[in-house]
N, C-alpha and C positions, 0 to 999 in steps of 0.2 A: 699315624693314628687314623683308622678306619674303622665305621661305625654307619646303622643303617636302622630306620626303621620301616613301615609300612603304613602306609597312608591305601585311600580310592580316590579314583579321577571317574567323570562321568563322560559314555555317549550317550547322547538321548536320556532312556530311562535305565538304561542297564548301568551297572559298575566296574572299572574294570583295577587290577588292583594295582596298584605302584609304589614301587621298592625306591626310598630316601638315601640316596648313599653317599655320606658327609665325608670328606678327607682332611685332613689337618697336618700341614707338614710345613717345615722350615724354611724362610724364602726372605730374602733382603728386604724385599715391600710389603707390606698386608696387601692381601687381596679374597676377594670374595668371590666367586665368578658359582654362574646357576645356568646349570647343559641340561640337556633332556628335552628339546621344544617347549618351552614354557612361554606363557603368553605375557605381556604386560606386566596382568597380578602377581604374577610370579616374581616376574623380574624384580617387581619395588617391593618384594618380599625379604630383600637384603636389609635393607636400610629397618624395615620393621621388624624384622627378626633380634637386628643387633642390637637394636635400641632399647624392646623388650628386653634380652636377657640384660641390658647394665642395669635399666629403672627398676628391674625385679632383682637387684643384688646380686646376680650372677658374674661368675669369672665369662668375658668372652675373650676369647684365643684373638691376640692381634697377631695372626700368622697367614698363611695362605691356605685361604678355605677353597675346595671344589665341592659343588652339590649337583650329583646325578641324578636324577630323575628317570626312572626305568618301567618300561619299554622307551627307547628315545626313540621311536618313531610315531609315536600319537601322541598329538597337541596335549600338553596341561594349561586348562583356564581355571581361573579362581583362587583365591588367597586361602582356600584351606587347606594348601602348604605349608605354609606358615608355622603349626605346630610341630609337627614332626620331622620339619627342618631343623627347630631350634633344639626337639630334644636329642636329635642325631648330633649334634654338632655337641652340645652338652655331654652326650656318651664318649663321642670320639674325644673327646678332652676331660673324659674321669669324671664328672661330675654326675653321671647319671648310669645305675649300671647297665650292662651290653644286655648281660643273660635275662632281664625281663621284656627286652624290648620285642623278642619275637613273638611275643603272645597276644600284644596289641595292632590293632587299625587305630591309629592317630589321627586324628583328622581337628581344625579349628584356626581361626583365624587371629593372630594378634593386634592388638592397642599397641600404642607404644609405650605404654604402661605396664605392657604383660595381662591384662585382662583378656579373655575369650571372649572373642564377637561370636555371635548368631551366622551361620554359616547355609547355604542353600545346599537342597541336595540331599539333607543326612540320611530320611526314607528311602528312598532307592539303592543307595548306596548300602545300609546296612540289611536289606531284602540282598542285594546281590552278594554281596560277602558273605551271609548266613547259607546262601548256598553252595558256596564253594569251600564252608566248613569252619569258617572263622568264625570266633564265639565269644572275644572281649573286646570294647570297644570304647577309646577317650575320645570325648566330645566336651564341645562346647555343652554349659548348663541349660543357655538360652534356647536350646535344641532337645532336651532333654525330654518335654512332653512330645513331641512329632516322633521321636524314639520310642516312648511308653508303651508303642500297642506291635511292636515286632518280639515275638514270643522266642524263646529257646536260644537268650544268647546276653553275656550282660555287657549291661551298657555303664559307665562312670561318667557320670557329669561334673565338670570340673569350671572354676570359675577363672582360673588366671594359672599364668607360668608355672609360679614357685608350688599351686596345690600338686599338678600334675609333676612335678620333680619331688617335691616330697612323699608322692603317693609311689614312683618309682622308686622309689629309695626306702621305702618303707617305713618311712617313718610317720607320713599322715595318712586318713583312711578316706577316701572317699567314699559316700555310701551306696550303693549299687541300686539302679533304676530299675522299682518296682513296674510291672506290667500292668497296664491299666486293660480293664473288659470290656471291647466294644458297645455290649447288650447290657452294660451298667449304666451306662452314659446315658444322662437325663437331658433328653434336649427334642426340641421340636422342630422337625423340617418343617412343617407348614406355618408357618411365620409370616407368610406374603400376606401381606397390610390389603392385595385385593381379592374379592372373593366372589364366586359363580353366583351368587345371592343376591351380588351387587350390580351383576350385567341384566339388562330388560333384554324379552326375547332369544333370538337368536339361539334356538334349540337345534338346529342340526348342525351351527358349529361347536356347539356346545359336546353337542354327540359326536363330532370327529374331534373334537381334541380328548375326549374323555377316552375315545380310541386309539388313539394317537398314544396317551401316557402311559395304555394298559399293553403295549403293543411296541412300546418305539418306535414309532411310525414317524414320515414326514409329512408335513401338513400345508398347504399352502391356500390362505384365506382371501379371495378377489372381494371388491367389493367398492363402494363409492366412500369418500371422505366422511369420517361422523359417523360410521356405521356401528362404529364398536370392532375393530377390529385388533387394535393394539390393546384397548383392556381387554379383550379376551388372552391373549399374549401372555399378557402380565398376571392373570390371572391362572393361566395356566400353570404356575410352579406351585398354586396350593395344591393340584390335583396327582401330582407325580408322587409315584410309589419310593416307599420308605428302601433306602439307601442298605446293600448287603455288606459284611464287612470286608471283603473281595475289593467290591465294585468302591469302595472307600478309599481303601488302600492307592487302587488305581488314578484315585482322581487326586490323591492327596500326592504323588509320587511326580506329578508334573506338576502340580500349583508348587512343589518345595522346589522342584529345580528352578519354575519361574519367579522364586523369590515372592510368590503372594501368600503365604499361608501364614495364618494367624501363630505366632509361636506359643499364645496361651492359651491354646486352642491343640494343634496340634496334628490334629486330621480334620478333614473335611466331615460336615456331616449333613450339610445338604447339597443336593445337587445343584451341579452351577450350573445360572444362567446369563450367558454373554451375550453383547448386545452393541455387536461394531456399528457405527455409521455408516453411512454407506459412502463418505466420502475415505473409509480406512483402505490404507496399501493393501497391499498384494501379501508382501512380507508381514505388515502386523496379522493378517488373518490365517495365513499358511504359518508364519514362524518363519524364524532364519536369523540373519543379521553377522554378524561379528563373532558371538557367540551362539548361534544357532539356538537361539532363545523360543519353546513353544509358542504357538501364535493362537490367537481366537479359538479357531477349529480344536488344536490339542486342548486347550484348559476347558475347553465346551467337553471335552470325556465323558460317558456316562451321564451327561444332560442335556442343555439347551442352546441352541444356538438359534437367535430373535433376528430377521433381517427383518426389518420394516420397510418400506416401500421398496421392492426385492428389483423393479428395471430400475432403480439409481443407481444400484453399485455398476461399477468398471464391469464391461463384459467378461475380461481376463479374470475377474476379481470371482464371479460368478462362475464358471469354468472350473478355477483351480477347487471348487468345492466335488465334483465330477466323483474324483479319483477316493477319498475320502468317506465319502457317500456310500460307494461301495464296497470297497475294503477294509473300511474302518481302521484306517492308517493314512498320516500324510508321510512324505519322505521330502525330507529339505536337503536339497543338494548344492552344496558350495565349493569353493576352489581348494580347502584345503579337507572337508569332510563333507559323509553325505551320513544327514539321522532321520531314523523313521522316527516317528512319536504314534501313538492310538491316537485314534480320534473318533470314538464311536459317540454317535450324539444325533440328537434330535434334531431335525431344520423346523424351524416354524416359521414361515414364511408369510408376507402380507404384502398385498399390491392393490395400486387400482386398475381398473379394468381399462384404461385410454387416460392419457395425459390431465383433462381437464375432469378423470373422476365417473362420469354420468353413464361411460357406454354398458348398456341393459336395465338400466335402472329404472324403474317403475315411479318413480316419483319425480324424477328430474331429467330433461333434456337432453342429448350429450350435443358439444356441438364439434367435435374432433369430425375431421375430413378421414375417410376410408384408410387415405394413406398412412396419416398420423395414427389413426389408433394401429393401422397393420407394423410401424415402425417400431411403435413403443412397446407393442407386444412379439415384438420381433429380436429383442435384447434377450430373453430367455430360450437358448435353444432348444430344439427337441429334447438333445440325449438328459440336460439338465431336468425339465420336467416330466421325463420320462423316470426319473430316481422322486419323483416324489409319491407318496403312497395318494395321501388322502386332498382334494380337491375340493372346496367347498366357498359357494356363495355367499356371503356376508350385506343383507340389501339393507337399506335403512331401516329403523325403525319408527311406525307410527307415531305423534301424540298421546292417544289412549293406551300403547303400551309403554309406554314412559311412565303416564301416572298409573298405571293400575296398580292394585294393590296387592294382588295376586303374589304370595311370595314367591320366588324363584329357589330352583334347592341350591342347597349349600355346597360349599366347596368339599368337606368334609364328608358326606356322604357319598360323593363322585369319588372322593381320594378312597371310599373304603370298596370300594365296587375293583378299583384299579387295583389296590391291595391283593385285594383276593383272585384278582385277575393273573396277576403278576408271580402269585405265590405257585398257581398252577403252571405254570411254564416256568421258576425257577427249580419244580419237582419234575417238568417235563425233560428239562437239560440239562439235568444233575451231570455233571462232569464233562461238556459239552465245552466251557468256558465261554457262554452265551450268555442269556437271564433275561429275553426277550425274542417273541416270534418275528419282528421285522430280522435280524441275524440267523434267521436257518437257512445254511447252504440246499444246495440241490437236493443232495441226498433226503434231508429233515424235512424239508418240503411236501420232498413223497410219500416221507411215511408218516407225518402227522395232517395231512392237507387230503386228505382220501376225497371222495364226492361221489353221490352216488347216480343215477343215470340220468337223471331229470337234470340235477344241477350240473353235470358234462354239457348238456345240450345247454342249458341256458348260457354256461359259459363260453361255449362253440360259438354260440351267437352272438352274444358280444362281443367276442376276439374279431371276430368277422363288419361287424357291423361298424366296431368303435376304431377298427384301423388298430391294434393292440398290437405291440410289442411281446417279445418271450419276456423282456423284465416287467412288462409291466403284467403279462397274465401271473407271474411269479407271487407279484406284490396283492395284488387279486386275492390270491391263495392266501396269505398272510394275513392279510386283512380280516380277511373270511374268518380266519382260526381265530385271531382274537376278537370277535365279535362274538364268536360262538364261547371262548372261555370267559366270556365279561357273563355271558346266562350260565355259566358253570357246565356246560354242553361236552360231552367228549365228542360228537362227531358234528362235522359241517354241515349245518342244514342247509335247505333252500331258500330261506328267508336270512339266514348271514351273509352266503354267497350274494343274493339280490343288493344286500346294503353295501358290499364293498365293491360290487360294480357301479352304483348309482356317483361312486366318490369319486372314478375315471373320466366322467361324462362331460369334464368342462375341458377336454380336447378337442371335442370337436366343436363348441360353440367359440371356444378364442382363439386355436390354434390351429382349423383343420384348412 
């Protein structure tokens, strides 16, 4: 008795699909045995499987079970085997018919109860399956909102063993997962408890992070202890532009494989902001492990990623960000697989300028030796700070602008400046798979970044004078363009160009 259904296994974020193939035949011992490269979860998928179908009143076969798992040459990890194992085995022993089973992906994990856990993963997997034409789908229930917003394919949520056997068998109905509409969905990304109205002074970091969000730029804030450096940080996720439903899907498709995504909830719908220590691994910030689980940098996707005092982390730790930064991909390679993941995202970076804080500081003494400040600022190499767009001073703030009364504007205002910033280069790169001017390759570069002779020369002169790199006159250009889209400007003036050279300028006072 031979019987088989279809399940997906994951790499990275893609799906890839795999054929169950249960056997049931005659043997003096019961045995059970699971081939295919199957990890761990898999393996103690026997004991849960069996135990499922008795507690769910099911006949199980005391005979000699085989279960193939196909392709047998790529790892299966995760217990959402488990379902389509037990209804293969079910089939192949009459209890469940053959002839419906080709039309499903079965995917879900069992209790030993027979009830259906919450399973990671189900976004990506059912994006990848839809495009290779498959279009019914048994899931866990607990999964059934992260499913709601994948269009043109039905989904059945199902709560435990026996609905999903009765719904094959025809005889109960499950009811088919209406599609929920991204653009219905009542919710507010600006929720951060801090707000730009609440920092005193500090207007031109105020003014590179406002460019920084309209731009996806990287930002990197020097300055002494107390300055306001981290609430600017913190405050920056009021000012990020509202989430497309692309760029959602994206970030929602690696928080479900890493197991964080809220199940009543479903997708993400603000952007994340992550915020490693600086004493975190290598592995939790790239991803990897056992299960090559995304790390920092991947769930930072389409948002933030906050290193606060940026020479603590591991030099290595700093480094592996390099690769990422530019390509907007990390790749975790391990002994028995290697997975890229996205990772396009934001760095926003804080440091002080010398160990004990004070070096340039107008208010405060420094008392670091040449050496020590050249050591400590010798942790961040070139090629690292050379991937950073915007550079900016962070000095203390007075007494009298502490108490003045002077309002500061709000966060809310800066978020609509960035909106509209943001809406112009999501019309600028319609079909590009971009949605921000830090991400234009060479070509985009050239033909949105024009300048006209004055601003050649001014920029001549800085590449020359400031010791500039080709990425960093690149980043120049970039900058440029959304300073000029934050004033609604279709061409680069000379006064954008002058503000995003101005944001270069702390190479040569800390680093030359």
């Amino acid at each position: 008795m031979l019987a088989k259904t279809f399940c997906y296994g994951l790499v990275g974020v893609e799906g890839y699909l795999v054929t169950v193939e249960v056997n049931i035949s005659n043997g003096n011992v019961s045995q059970f045995n699971i081939v295919g490269l199957a990890d761990t979860a898999i393996k103690e998928s026997k004991e849960r499987v069996k135990t499922a179908i008795k507690n769910s009143h099911l006949e199980f076969p005391n005979k000699k079970i085989t279960v193939n798992l196909a392709p047998a040459d790529k790892k299966k990890e995760g217990p959402m085997y488990d379902l389509p194992i037990a209804i293969a085995m079910l089939s192949a022993y009459n209890q469940v018919p053959s002839s419906n089973l080709d039309n499903y992906i079965i995917l879900g994990e069992l209790s030993l109860g027979g009830q259906l856990r919450k399973i990671n993963g189900v976004l990506p997997i059912l994006i990848s399956a839809r495009k290779e034409g498959y279009k019914k789908f048994i899931i866990p229930e607990k999964n059934k909102y992260e499913a709601s917003f994948i269009s043109g394919i039905e989904v059945y949520p199902a709560k435990d063993l026996n609905q999903v056997v009765s719904f094959l068998n025809g005889v109960d109905c499950i009811q088919k997962l209406e599609i929920c509409d991204f653009a219905d969905l009542k919710h507010s990304q600006n929720s951060c408890c801090f707000d730009f109205k609440n920092v005193k002074g500090q207007a031109s970091a105020k003014r590179a992070l406002e460019i920084a969000a309209a731009g996806g730029h990287n930002v990197l804030m020097i300055g002494p202890p107390g300055s306001g450096k981290t609430m600017l940080a913190k405050a920056f996720s009021s000012i990020l532009p509202e989430l497309t439903f692309e760029e959602a899907l994206e970030i929602t498709k690696i928080h479900s494989i890493a197991g964080e995504l809220d199940p009543k909830q479903g997708i993400v719908l603000q952007r994340p902001i992550r915020t490693p220590h600086h004493t975190a691994s290598l592995a939790s910030l790239t991803g990897g492990g056992s299960n090559s689980r995304p790390g920092e940098i991947s769930l930072a996707h389409n948002g933030v990623l906050f290193l606060d005092e940026l020479p603590e982390y591991e030099r290595k730790t700093l480094e592996s960000l390099r690769q990422p930064l530019e390509d907007g991909t990390i790749t975790v390679a391990r002994a028995n697989q290697t997975i890229t993941y996205p990772s396009v995202f934001m760095l926003i970076a804080s440091m002080n300028p010398c160990p004990c804080g004070y070096f340039g500081s107008k208010k405060h003494s420094c008392s670091c030796t040449p050496a020590q400040i050249h050591n400590y600022l010798g942790k961040l190499s070139g090629p690292l700070m050379d991937r950073i767009d915007l550079q900016v001073e962070v000095d203390s703030i007075s007494y009298d602008e502490i108490k003045s009364k002077q309002e500061e504007e709000c966060s809310e205002n800066i978020r609509a400046r960035v909106n509209k910033a943001r809406k112009i280069q999501l019309e600028r790169f319609a079909g590009q798979k971009i949605y921000c001017n830090s991400k234009m390759n060479t070509s985009l570069t050239k033909k949105f970044c024009n300048l006209d002779e004055t601003s050649e020369q001014m920029l001549k002169q800085a590449f020359d004078n400031l010791s500039l790199s080709a990425r960093a006159y690149d980043k120049i250009l970039k900058v440029a363009r959304t300073i000029a889209d934050l004033e609604g400007k279709k061409e680069i003036g000379i006064e954008h160009l002058a503000e995003a050279i101005q944001y270069r300028s702390l190479d040569q006072k800390y680093w030359s």
